[in-house]
gemmi code that builds the backbone of each chain (N, CA, C; Angstrom):
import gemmi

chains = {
    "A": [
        ("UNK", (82.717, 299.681, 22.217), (83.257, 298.311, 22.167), (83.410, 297.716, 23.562)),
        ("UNK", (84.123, 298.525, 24.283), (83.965, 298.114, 25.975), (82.759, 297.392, 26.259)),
        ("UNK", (81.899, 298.085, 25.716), (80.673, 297.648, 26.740), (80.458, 296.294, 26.543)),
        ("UNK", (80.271, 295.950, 24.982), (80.264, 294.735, 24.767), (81.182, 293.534, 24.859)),
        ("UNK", (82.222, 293.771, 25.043), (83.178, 292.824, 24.986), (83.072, 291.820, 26.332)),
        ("UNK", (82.627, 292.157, 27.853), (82.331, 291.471, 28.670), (81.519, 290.482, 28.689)),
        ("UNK", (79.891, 290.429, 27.934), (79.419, 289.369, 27.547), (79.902, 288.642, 26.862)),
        ("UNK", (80.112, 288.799, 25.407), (81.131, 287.827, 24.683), (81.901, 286.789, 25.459)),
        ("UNK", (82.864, 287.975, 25.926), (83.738, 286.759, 26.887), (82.917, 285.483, 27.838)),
        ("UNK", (81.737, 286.082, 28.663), (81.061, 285.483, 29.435), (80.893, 284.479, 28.795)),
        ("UNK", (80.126, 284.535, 27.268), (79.576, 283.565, 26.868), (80.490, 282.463, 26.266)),
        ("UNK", (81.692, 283.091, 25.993), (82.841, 281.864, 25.333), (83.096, 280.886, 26.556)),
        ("UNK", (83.166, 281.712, 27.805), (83.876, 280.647, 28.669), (83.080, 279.783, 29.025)),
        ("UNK", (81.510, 280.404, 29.278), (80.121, 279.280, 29.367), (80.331, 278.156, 28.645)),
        ("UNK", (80.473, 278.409, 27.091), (80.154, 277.696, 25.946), (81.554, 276.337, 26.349)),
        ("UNK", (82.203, 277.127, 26.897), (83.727, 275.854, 26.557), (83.631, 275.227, 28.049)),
        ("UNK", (83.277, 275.748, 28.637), (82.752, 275.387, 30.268), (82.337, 273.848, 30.045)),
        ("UNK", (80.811, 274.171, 29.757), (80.002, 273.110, 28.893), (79.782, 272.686, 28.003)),
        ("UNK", (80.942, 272.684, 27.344), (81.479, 271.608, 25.609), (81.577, 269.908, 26.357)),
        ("UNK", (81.989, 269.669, 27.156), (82.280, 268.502, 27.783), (83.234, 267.547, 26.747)),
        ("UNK", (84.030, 268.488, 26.015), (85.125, 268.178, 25.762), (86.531, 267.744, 26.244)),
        ("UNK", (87.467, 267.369, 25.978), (88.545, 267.190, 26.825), (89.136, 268.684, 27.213)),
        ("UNK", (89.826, 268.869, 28.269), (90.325, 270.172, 28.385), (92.126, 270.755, 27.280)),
        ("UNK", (92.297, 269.009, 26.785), (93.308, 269.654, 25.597), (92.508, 269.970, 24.437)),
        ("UNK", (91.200, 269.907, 24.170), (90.719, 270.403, 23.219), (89.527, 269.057, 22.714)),
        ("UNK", (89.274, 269.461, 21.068), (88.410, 268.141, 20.550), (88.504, 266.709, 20.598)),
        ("UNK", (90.247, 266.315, 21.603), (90.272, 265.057, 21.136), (89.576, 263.991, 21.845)),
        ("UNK", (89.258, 263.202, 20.914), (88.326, 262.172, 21.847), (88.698, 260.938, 21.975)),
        ("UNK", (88.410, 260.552, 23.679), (89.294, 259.946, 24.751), (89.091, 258.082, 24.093)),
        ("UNK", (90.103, 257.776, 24.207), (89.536, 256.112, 23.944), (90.045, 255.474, 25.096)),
        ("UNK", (88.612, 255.236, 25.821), (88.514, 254.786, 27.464), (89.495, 253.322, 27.565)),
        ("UNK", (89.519, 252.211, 26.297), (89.979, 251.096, 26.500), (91.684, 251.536, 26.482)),
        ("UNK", (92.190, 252.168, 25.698), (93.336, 252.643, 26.005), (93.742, 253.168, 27.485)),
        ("UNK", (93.155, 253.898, 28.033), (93.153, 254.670, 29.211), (92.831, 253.478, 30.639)),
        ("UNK", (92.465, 252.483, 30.307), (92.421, 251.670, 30.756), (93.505, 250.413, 31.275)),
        ("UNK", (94.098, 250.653, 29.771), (95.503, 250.147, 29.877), (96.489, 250.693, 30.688)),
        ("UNK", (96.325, 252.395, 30.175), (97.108, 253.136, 30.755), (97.156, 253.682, 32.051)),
        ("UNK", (96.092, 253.326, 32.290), (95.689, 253.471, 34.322), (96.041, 252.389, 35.222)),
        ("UNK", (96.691, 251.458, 34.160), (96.896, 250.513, 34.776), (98.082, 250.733, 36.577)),
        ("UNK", (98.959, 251.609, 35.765), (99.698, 251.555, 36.790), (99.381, 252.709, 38.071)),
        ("UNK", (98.492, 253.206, 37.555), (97.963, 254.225, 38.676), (96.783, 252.995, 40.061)),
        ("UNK", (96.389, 251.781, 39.242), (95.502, 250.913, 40.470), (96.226, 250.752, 41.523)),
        ("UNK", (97.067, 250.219, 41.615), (97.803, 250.222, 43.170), (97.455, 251.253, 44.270)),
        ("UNK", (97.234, 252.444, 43.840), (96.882, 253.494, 44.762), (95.493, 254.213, 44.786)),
        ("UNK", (94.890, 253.628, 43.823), (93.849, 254.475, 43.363), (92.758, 253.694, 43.422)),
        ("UNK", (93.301, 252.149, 43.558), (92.240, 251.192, 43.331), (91.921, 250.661, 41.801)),
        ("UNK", (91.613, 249.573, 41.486), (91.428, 249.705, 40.129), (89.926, 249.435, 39.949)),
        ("UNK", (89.530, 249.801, 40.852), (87.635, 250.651, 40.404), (87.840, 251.428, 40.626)),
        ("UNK", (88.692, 252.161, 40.847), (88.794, 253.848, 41.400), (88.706, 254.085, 42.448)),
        ("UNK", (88.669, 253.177, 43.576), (87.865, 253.677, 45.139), (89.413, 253.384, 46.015)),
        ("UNK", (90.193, 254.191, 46.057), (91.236, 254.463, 46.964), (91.114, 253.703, 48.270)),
        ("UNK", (91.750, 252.597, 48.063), (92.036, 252.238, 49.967), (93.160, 252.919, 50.912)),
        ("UNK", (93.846, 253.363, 50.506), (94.738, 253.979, 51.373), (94.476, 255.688, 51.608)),
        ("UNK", (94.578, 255.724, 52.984), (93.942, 257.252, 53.752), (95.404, 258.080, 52.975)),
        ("UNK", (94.443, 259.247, 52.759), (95.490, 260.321, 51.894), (95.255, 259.878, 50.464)),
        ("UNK", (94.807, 259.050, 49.840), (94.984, 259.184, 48.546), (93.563, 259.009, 48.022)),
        ("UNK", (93.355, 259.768, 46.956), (92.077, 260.107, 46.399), (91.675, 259.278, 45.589)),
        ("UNK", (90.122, 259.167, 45.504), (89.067, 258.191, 44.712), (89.148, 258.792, 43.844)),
        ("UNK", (89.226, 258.023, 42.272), (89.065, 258.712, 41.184), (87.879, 258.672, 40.510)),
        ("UNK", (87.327, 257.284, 41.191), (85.918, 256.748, 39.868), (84.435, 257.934, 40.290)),
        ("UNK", (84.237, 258.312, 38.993), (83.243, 258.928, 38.647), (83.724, 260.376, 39.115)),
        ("UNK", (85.110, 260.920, 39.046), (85.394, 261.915, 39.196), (85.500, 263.187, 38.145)),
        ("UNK", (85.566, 264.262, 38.092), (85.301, 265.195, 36.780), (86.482, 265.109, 35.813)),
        ("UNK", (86.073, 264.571, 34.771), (87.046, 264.326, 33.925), (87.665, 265.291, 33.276)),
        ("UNK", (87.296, 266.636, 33.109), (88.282, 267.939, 32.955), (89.236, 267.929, 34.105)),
        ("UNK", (88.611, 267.948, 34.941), (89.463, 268.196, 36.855), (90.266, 266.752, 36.567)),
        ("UNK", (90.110, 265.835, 36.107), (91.379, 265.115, 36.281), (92.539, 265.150, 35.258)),
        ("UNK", (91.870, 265.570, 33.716), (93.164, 265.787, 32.848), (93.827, 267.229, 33.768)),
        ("UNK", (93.466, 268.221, 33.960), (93.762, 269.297, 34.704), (94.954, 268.914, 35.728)),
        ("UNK", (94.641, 267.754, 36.657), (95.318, 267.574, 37.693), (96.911, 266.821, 37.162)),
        ("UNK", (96.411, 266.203, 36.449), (97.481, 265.195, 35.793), (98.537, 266.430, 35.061)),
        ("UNK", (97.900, 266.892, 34.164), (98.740, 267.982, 33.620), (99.915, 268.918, 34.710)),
        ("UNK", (99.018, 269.285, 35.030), (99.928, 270.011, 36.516), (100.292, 268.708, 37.163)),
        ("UNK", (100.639, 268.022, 37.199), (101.373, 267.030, 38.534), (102.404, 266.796, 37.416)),
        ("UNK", (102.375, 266.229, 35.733), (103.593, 266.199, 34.611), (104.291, 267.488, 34.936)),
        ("UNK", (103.654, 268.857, 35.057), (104.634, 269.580, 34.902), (105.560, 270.520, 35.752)),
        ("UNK", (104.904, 269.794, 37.118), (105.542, 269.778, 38.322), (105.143, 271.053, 38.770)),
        ("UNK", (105.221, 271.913, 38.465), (104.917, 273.457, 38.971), (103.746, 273.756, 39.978)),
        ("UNK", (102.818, 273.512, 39.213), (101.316, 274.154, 39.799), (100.865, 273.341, 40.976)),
        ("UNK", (101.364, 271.663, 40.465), (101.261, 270.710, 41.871), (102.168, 270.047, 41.805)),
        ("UNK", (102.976, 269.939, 43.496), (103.917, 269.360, 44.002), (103.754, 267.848, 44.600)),
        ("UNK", (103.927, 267.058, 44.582), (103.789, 266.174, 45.159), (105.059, 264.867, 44.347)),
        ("UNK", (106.190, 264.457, 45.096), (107.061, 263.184, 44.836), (106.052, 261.995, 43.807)),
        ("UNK", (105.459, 261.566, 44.415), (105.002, 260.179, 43.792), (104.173, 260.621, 42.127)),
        ("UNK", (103.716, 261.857, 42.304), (102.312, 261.999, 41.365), (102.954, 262.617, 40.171)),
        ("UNK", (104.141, 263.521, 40.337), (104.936, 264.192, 39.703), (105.769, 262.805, 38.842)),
        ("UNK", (106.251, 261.822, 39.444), (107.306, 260.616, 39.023), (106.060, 260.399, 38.029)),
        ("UNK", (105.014, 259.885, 38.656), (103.820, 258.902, 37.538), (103.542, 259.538, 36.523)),
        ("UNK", (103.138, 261.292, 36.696), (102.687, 261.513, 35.429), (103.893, 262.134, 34.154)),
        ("UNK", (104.909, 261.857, 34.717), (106.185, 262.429, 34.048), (106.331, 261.945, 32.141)),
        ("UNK", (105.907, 260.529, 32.142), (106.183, 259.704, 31.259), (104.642, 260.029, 30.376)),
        ("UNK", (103.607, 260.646, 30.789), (102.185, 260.202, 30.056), (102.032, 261.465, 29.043)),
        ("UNK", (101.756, 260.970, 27.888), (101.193, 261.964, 26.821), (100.273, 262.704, 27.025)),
        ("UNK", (99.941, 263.917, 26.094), (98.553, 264.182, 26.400), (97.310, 263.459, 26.125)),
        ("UNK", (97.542, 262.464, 24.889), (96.209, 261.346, 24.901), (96.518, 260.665, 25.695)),
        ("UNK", (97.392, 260.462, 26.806), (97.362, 259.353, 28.151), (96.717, 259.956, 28.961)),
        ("UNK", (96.780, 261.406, 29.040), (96.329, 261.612, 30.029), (94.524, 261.691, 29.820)),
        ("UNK", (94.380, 262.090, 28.515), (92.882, 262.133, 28.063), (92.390, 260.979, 28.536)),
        ("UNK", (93.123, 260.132, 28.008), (92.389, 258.873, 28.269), (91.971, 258.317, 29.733)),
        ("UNK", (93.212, 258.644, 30.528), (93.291, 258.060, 31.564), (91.729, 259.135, 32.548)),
        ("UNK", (92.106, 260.287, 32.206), (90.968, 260.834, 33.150), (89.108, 260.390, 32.458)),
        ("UNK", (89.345, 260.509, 31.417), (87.996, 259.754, 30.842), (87.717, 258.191, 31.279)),
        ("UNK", (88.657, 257.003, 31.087), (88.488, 255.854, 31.985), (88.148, 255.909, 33.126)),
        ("UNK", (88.476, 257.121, 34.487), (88.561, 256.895, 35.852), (86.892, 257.670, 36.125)),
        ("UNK", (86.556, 258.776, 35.192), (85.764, 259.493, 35.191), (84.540, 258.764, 34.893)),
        ("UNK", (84.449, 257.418, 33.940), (83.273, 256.821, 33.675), (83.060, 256.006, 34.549)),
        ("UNK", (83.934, 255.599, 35.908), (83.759, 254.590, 36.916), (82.461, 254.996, 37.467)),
        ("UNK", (81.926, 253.837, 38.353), (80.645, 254.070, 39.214), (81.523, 254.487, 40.463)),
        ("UNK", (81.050, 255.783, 40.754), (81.525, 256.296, 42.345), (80.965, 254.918, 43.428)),
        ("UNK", (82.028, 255.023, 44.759), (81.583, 254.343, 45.622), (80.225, 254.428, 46.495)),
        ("UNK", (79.336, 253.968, 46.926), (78.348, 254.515, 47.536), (79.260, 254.554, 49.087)),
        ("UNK", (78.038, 255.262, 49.736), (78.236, 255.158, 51.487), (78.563, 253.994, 52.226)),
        ("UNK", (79.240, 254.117, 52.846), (79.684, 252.761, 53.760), (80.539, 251.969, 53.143)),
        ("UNK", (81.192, 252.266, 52.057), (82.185, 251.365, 51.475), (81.807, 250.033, 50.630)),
        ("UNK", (80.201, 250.412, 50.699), (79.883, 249.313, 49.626), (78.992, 250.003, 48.225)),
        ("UNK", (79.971, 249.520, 46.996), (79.883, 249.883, 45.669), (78.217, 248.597, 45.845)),
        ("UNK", (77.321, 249.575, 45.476), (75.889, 248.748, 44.962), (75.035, 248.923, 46.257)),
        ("UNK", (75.153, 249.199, 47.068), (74.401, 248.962, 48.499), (73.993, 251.020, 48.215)),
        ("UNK", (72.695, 250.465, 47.966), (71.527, 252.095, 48.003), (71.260, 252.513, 48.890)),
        ("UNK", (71.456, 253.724, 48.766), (70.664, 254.329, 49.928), (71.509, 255.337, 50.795)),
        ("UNK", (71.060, 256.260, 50.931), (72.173, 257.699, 52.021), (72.321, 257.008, 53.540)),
    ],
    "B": [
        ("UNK", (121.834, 247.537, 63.529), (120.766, 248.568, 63.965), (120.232, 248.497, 62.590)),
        ("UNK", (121.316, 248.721, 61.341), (120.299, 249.557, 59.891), (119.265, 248.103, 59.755)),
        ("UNK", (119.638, 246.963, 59.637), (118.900, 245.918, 59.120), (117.552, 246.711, 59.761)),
        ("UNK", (117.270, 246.358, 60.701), (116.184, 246.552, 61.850), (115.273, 248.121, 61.539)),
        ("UNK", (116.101, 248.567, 61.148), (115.507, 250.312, 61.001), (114.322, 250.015, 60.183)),
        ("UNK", (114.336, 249.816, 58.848), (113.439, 249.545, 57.510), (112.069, 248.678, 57.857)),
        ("UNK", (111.878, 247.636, 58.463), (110.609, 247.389, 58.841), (109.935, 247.961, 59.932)),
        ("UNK", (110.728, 248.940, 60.975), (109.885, 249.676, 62.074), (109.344, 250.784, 61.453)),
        ("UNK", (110.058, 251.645, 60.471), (109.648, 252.964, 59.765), (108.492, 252.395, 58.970)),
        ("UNK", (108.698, 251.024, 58.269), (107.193, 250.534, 57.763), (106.057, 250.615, 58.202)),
        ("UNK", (106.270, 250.191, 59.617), (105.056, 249.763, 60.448), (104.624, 251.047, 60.745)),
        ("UNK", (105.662, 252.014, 61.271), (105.528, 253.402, 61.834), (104.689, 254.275, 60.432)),
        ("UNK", (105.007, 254.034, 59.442), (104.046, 254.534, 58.416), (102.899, 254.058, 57.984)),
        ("UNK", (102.721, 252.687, 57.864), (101.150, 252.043, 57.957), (100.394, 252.256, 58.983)),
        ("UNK", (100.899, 252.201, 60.139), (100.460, 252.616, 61.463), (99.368, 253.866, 61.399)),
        ("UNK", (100.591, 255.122, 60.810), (99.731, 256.448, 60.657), (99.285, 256.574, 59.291)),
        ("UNK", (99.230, 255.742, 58.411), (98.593, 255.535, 57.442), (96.396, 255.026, 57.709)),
        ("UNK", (96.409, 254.397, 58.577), (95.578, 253.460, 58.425), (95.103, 253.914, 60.101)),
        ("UNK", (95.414, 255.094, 60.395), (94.840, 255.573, 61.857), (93.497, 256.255, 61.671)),
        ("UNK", (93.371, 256.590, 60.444), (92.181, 257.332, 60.232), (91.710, 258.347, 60.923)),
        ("UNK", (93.129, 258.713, 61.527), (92.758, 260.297, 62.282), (92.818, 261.128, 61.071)),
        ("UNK", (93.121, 262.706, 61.227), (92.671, 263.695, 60.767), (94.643, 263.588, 60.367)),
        ("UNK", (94.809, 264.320, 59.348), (96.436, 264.267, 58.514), (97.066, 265.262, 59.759)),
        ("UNK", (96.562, 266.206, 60.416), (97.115, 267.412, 61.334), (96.912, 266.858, 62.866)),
        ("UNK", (96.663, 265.248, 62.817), (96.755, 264.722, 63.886), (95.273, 263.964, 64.573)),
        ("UNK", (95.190, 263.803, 65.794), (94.474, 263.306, 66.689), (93.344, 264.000, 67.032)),
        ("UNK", (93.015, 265.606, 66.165), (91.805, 266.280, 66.480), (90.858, 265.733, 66.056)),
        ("UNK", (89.420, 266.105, 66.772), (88.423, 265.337, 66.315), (87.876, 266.517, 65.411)),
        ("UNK", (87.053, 265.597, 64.377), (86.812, 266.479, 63.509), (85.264, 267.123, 63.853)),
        ("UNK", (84.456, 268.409, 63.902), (83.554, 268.714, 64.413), (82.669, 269.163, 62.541)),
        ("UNK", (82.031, 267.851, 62.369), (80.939, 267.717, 60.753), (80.294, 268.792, 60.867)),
        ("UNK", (79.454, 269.693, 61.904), (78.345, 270.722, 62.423), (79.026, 272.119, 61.693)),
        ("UNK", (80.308, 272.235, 62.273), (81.230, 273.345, 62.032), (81.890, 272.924, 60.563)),
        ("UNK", (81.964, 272.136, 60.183), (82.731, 271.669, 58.907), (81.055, 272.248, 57.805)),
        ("UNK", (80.245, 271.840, 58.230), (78.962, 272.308, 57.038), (78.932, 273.561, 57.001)),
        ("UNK", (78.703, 274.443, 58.058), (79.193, 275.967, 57.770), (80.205, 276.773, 57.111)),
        ("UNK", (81.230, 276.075, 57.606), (82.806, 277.033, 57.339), (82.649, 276.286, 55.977)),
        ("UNK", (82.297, 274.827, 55.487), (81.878, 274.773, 54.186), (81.384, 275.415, 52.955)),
        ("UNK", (80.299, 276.052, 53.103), (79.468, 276.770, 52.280), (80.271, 277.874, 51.723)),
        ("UNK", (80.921, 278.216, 51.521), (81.683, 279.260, 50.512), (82.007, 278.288, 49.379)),
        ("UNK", (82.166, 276.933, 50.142), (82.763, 275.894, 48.788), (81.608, 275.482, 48.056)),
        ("UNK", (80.296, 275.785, 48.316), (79.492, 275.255, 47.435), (79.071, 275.540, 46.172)),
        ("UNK", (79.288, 276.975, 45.510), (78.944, 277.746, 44.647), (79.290, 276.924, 43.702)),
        ("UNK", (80.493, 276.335, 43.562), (81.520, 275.391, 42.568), (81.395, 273.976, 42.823)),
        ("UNK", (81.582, 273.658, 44.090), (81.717, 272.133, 44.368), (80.104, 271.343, 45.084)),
        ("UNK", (79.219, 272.271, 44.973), (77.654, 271.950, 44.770), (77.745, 271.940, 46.490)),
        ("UNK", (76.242, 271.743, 46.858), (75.888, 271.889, 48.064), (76.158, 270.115, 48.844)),
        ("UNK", (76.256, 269.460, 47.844), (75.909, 268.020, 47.988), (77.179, 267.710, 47.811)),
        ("UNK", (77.931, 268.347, 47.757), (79.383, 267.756, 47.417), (79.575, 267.197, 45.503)),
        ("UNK", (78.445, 267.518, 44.990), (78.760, 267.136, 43.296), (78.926, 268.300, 42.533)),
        ("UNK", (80.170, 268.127, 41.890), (80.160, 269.515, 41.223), (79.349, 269.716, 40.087)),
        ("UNK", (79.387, 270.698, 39.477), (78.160, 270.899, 38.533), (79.131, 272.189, 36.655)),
        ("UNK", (80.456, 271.753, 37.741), (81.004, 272.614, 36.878), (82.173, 271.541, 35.813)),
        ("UNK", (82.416, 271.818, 34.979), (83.232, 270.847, 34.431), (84.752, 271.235, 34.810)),
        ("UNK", (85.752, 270.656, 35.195), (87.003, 271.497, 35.580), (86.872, 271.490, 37.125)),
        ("UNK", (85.494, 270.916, 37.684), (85.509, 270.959, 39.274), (85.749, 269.838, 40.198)),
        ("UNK", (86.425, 269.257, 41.156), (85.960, 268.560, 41.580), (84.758, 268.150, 42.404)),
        ("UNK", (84.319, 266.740, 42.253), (83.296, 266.366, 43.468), (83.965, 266.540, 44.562)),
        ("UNK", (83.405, 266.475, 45.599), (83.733, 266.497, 47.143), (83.246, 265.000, 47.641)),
        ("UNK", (81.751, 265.153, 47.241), (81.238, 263.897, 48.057), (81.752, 262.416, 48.367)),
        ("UNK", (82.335, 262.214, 49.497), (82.715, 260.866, 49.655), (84.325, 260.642, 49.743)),
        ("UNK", (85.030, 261.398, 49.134), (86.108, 261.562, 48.431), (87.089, 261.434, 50.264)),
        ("UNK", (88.166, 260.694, 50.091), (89.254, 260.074, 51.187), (89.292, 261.889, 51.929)),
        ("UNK", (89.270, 261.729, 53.265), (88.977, 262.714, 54.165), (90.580, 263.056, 54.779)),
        ("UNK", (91.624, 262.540, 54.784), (92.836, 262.987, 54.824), (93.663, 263.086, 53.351)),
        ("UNK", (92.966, 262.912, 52.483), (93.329, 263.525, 51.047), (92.744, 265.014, 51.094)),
        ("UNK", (91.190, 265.344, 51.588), (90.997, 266.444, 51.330), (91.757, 267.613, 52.268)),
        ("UNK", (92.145, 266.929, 53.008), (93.071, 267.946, 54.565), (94.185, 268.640, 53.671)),
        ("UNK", (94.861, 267.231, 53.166), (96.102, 267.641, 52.656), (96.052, 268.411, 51.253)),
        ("UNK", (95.158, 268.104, 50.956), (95.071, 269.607, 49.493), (94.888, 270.627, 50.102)),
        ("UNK", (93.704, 270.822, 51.103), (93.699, 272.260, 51.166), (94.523, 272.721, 52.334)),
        ("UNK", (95.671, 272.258, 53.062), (97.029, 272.727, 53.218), (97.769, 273.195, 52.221)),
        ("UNK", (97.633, 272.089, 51.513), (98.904, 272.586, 50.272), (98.000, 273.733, 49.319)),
        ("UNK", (96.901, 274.145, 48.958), (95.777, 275.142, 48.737), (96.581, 276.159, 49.604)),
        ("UNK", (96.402, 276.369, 50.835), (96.663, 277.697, 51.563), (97.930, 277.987, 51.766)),
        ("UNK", (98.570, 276.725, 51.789), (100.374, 277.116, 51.839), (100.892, 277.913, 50.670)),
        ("UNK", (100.019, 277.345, 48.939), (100.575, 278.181, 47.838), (101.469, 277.973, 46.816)),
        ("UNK", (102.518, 276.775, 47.798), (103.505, 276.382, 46.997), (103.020, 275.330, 46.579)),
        ("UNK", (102.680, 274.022, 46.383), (102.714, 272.519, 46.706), (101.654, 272.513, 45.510)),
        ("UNK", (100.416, 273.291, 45.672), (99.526, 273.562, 44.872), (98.983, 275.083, 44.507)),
        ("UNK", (99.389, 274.976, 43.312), (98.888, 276.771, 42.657), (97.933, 276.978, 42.079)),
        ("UNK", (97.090, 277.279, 42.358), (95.084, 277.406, 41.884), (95.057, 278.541, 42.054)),
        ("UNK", (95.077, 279.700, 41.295), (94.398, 281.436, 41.864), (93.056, 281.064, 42.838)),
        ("UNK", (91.944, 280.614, 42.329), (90.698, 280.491, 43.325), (91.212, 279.754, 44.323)),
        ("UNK", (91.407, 278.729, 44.280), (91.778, 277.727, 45.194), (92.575, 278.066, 46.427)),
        ("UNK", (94.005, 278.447, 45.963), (94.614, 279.471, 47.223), (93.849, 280.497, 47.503)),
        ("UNK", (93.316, 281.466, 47.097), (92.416, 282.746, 47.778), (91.318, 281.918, 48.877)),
        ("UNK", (90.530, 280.836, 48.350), (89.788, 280.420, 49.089), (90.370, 279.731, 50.289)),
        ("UNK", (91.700, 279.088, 50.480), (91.970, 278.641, 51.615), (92.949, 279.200, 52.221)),
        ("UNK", (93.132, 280.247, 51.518), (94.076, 281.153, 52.757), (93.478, 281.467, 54.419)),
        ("UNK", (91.734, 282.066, 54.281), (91.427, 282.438, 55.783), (91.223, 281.475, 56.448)),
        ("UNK", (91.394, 279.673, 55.711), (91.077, 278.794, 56.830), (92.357, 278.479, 57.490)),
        ("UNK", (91.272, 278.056, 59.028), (92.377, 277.562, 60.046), (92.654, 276.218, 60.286)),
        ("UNK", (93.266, 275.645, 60.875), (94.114, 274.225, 60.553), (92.457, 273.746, 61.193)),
        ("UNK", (91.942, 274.011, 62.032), (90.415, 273.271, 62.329), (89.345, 273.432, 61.452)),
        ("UNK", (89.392, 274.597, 60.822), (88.689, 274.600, 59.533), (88.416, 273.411, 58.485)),
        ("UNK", (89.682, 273.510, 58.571), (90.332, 272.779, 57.419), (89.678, 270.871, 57.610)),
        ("UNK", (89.934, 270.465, 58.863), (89.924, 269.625, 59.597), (88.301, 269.079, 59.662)),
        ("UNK", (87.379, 270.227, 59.881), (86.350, 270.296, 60.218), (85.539, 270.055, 58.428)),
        ("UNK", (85.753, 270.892, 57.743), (85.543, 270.867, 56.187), (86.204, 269.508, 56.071)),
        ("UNK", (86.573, 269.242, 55.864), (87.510, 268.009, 54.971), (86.618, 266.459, 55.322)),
        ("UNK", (86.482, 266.771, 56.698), (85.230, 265.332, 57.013), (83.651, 265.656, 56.767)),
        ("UNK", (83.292, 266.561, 56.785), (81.927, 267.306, 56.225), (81.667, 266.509, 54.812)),
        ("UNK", (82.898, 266.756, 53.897), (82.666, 266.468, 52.768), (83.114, 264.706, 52.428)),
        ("UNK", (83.837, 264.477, 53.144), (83.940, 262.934, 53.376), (82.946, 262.100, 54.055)),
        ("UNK", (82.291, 262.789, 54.659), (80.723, 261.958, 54.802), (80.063, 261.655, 54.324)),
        ("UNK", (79.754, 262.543, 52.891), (78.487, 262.776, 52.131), (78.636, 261.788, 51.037)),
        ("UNK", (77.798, 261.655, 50.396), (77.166, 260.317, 49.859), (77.205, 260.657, 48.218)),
        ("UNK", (78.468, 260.113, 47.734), (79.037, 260.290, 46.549), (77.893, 259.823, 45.048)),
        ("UNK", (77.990, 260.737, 43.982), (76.720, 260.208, 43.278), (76.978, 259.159, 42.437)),
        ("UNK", (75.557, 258.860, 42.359), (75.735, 257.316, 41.583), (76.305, 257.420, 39.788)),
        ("UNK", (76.639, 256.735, 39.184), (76.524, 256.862, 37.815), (75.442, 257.318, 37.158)),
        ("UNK", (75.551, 258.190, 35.985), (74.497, 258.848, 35.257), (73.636, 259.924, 35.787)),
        ("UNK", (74.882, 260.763, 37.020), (74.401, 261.372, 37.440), (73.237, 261.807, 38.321)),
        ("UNK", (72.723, 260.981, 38.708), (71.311, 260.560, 39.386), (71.761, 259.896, 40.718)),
        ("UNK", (71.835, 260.815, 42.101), (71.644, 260.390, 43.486), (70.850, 259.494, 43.853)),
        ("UNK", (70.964, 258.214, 43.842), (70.157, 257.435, 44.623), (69.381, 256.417, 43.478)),
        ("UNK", (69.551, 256.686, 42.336), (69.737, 255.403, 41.654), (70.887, 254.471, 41.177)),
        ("UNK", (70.083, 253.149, 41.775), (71.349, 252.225, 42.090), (71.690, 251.470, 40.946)),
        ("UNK", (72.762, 250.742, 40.424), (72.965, 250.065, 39.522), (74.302, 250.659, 38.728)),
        ("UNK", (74.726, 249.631, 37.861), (75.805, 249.916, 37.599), (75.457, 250.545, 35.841)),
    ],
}
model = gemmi.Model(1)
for chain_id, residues in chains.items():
    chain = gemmi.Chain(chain_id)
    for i, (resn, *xyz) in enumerate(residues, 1):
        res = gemmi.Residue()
        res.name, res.seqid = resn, gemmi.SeqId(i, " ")
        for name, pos in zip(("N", "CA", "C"), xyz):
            atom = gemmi.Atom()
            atom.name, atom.element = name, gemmi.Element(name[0])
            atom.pos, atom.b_iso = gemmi.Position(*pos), 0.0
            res.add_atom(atom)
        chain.add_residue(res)
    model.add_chain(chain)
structure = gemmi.Structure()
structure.add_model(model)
structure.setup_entities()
């Protein structure tokens, strides 16, 4: 049984790796909600997602597991510390937070040089 | 005196807000040494700065005294608790750190639909 039990595992975590599901599970995100609900995160985040203030992170087109992830841990204070991020996500459900990382996650990332649409490395 | 206190600490914080030095100060950041001491981070967070993993973040583009200050709070342990995450930034040094963090704030964040260098929204 040993022997086999290491693939298995391999392959569950592959499989859920790349479900591109939410990381609370099957539920599925409704971006216009999350939209609403990101509302109060634009002030810092930008509300295209592209952070103007140094120290605080761009969200648009960011990994939308890695952001329900982050949010989760910043609600539950433990895993990440931080005053401001800990206050914001204190109040958000887990479909807020679905939502909210699926809204920020479908943004168009900024290109180079600070201009959203201008091609080219 | 108190009246007076509250708009100098303002200024004194926008000031070093909007200096666009490095969060650990006035060092310059060396991109050459930041692409090397980099590459342990690529396995996960892609060579290009796009992750490829779900649960990962991108790097590319992403505010360059945001990335300082995670991976402080990464190697400090407390602030932020990641098993990989702390193991990986425990052996860096505050120039490491410094040096990585603008490496990956240079690079040229991807466009929507996943596709580098096609433009459009």
């Amino acid at each position: 049984m040993k022997i086999n039990e290491q693939p298995v595992l391999t392959w569950i975590v592959l499989l859920l790796a790349s479900s591109g599901t939410s990381a609370a599970g099957s539920q599925t995100a409704d971006i216009g909600q999350g939209q609403k609900r990101a509302a109060v995160c634009f002030a810092c985040h930008g509300e295209d997602g592209i952070s103007q203030i140094p120290g605080t992170p761009s969200l648009a087109g960011q990994d939308r597991n890695y952001l329900e992830t982050a949010l989760y841990a910043y609600r539950g204070g433990q895993k990440r510390q931080d005053p401001t991020m800990n206050a914001m996500a204190q109040p958000l459900s887990d479909s807020d937070i679905i939502n909210i990382a699926a809204y920020f996650s479908e943004m168009v990332p900024m290109y180079a040089g600070g201009q959203r649409g201008a091609c080219g490395d």
